[in-house]
DOFI-64476 format. One record per residue (C-alpha): x negated, y negated, z; residue in three letters. Coordinates in pm, 1 decimal. Layout:
BEGIN
<<X, Y, Z>, Ala>
...
This chain:
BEGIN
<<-6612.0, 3278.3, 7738.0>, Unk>
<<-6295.3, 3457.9, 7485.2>, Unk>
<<-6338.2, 3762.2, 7371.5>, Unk>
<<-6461.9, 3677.2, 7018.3>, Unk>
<<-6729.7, 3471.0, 7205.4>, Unk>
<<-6827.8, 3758.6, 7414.8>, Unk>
<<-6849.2, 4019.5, 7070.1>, Unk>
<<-7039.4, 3757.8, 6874.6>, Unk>
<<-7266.9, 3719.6, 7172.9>, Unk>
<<-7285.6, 4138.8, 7181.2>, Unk>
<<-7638.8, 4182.8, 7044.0>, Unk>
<<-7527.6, 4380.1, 6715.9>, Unk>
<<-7606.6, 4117.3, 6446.1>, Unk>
<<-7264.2, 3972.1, 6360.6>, Unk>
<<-7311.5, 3743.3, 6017.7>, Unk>
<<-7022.4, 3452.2, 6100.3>, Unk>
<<-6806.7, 3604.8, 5790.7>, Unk>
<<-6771.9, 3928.9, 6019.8>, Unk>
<<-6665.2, 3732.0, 6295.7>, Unk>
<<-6407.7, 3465.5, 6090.5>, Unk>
<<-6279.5, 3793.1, 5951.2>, Unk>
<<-6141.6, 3918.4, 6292.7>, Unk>
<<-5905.7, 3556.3, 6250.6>, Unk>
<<-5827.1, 3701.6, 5883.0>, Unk>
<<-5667.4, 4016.4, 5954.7>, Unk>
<<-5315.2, 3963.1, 5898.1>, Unk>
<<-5198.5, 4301.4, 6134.2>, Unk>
<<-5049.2, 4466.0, 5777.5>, Unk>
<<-5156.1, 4822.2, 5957.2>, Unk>
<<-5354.8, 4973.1, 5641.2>, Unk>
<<-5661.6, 5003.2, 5851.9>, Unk>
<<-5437.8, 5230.3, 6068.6>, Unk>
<<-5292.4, 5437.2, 5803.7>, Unk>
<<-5589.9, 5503.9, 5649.6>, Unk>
<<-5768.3, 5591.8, 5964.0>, Unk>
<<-5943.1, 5943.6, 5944.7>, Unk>
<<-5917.1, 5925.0, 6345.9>, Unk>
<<-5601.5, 5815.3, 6374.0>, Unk>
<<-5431.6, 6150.0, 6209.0>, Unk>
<<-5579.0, 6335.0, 6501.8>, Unk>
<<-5575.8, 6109.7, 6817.8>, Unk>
<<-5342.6, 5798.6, 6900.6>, Unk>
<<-5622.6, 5548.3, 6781.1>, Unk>
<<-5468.1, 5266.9, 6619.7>, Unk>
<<-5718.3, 5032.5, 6449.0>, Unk>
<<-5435.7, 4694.4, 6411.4>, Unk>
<<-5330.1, 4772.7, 6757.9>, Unk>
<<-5765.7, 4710.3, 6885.0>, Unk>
<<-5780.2, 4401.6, 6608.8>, Unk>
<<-5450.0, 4241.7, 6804.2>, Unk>
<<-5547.9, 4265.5, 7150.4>, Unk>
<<-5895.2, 4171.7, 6996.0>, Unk>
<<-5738.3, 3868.3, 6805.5>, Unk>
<<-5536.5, 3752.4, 7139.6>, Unk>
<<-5817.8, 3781.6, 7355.8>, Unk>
<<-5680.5, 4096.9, 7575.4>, Unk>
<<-5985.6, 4172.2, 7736.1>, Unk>
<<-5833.6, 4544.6, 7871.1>, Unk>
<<-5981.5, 4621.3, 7528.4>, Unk>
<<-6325.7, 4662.0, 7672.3>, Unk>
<<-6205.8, 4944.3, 7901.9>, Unk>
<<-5960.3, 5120.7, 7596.0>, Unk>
<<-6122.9, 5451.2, 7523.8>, Unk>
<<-6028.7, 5417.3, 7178.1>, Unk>
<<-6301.2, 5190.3, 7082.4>, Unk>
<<-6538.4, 5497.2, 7099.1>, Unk>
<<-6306.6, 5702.8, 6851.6>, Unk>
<<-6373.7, 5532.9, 6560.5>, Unk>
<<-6588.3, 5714.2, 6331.2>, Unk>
<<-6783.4, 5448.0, 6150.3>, Unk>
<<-6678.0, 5590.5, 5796.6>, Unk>
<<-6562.0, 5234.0, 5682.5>, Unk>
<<-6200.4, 5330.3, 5540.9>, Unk>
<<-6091.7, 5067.8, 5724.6>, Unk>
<<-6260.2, 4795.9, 5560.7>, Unk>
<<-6283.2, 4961.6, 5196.3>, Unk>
<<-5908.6, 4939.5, 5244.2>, Unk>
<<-5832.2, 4624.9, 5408.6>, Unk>
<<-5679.5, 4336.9, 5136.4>, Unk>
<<-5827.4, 4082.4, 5344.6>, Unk>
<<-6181.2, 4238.7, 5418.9>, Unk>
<<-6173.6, 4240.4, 5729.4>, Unk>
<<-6527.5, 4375.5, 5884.0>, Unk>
<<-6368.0, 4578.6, 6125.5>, Unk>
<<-6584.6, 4860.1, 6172.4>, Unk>
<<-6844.5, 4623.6, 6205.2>, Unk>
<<-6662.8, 4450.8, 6482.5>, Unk>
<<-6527.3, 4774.4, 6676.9>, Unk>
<<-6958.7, 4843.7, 6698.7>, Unk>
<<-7022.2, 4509.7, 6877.3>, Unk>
<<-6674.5, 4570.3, 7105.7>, Unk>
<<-6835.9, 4858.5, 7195.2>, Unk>
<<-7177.0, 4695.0, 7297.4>, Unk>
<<-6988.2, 4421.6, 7459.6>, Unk>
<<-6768.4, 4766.1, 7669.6>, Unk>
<<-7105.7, 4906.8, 7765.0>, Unk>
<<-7202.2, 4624.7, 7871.3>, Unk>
<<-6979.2, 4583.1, 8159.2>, Unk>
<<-7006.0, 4944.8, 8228.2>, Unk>
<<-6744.6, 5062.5, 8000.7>, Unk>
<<-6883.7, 5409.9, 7872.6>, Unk>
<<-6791.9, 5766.8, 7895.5>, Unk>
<<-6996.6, 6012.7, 8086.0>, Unk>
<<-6980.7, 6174.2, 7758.9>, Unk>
<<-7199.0, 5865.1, 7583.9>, Unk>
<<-7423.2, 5822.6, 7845.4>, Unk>
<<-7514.2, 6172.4, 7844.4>, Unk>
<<-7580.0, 6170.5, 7447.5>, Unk>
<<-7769.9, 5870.8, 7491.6>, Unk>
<<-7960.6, 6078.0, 7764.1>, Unk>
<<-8080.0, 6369.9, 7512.2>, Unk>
<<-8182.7, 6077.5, 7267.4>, Unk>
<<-8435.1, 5956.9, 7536.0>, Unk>
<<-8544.0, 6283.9, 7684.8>, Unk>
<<-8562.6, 6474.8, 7330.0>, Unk>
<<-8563.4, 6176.7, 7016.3>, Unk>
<<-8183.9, 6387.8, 6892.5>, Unk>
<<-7804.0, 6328.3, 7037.2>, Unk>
<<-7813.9, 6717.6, 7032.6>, Unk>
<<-8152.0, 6869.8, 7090.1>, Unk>
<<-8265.0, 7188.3, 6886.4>, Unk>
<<-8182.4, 7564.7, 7061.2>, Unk>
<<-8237.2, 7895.4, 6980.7>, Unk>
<<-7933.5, 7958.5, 6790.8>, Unk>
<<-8030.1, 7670.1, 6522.0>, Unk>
<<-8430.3, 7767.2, 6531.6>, Unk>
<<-8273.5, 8092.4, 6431.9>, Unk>
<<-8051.6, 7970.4, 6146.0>, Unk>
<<-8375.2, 7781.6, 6017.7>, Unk>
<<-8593.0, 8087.6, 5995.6>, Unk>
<<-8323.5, 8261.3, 5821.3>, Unk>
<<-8275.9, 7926.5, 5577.2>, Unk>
<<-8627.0, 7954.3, 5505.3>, Unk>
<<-8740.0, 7673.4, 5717.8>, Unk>
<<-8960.8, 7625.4, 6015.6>, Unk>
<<-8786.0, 7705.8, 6306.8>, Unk>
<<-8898.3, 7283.8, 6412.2>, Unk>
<<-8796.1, 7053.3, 6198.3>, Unk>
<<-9054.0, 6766.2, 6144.2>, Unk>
<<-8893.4, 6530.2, 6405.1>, Unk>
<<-8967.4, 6442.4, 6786.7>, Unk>
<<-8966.4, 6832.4, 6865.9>, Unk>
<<-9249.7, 6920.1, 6569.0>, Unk>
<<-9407.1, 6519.9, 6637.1>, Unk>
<<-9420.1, 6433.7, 7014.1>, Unk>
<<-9549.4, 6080.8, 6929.8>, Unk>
<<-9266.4, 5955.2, 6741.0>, Unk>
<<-9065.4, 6041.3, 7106.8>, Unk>
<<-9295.8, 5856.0, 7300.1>, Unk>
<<-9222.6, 5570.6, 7064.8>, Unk>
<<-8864.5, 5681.6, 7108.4>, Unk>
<<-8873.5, 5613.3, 7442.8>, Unk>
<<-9085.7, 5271.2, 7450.6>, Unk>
<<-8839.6, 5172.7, 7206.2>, Unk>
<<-8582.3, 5274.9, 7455.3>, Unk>
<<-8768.5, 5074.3, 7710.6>, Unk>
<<-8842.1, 4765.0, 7556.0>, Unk>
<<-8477.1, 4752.8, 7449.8>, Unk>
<<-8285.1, 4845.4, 7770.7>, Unk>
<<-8113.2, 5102.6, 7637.9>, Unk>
<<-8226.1, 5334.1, 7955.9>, Unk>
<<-8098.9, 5084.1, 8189.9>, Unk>
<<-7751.9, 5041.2, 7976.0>, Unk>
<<-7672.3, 5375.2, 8044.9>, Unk>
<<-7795.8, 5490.6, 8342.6>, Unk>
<<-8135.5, 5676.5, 8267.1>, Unk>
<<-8316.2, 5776.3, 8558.3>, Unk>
<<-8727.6, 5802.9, 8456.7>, Unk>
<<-8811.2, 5990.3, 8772.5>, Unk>
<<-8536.3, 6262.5, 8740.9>, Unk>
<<-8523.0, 6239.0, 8364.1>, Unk>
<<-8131.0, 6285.4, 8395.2>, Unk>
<<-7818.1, 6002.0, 8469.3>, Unk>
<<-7786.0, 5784.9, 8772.1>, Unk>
<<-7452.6, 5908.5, 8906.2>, Unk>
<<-7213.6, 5601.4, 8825.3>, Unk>
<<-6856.6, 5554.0, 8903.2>, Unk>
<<-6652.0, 5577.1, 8562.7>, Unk>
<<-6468.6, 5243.6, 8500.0>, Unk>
């Protein structure tokens, strides 16, 4: 199976314009230069849409995949409307699954399942909520423990525990070797 193949088969819903765009991109680097991320880190948006384009499957295991933001420049930019963003999401389900994910994902995909947030509520921010006039909860999983059981069923049903590494019994990662 290419590359293309193995995104459009990702699970993120691909519509086949997203996926005939990836063949459109014509490698004119304004994605790049317009890249919030790419002032700050050596992600290169053209550079992912080649190796993409010639099938260059060391892609999968490029950390920069997970640096894009998901703020859409790219594509608001791009004269040929390319879905990029779009695409980069489904490389990165395509990267997870064959294992390719930081500790660093895995372990905000962790506090998702064990609290319903990426970053779970402390003292510090129950604080700054009193002082804001708010409840020191916010009406979410911590205030409604229901919606985090469905959280986690959800979580269940879809995988997303086994994806990356969720252990039920310790309620913390399975160690995994780091592609």
């Amino acid at each position: 199976m290419s590359l293309i193949e193995d995104v459009e088969e990702s699970g993120w819903v691909l519509g086949k314009d997203t996926i005939d765009s990836i063949y459109a991109c014509m490698q004119c680097g304004k994605c790049t230069g317009s890249c919030p991320s790419g002032r700050i880190t050596g992600y290169r948006t053209r550079v992912l849409m080649n190796k993409l384009q010639s099938g260059d499957k060391s892609i999968l295991e490029d950390p920069d995949i997970w640096l894009c933001t998901t703020c859409y420049t790219c594509y608001e930019r791009c004269p040929r409307e390319v879905k990029t963003t779009d695409v980069i999401r489904a490389l990165r389900n395509v990267a997870a699954k064959e294992g390719y994910m930081s500790k660093a994902h895995r372990a905000t995909a962790m506090y998702v399942i064990k609290t319903g947030h990426a970053v779970p509520i402390n003292d510090a921010t129950k604080k700054l909520r009193k002082k804001l006039g708010l409840s020191e909860i916010p009406p979410t999983t911590h205030k409604y423990p229901e919606a985090l059981k469905a959280i986690q069923a959800i979580s269940k049903k879809m995988k997303f525990d086994k994806l990356v590494g969720f252990d039920w019994n310790t309620m913390n990662l399975e160690e995994r070797e780091e592609k």
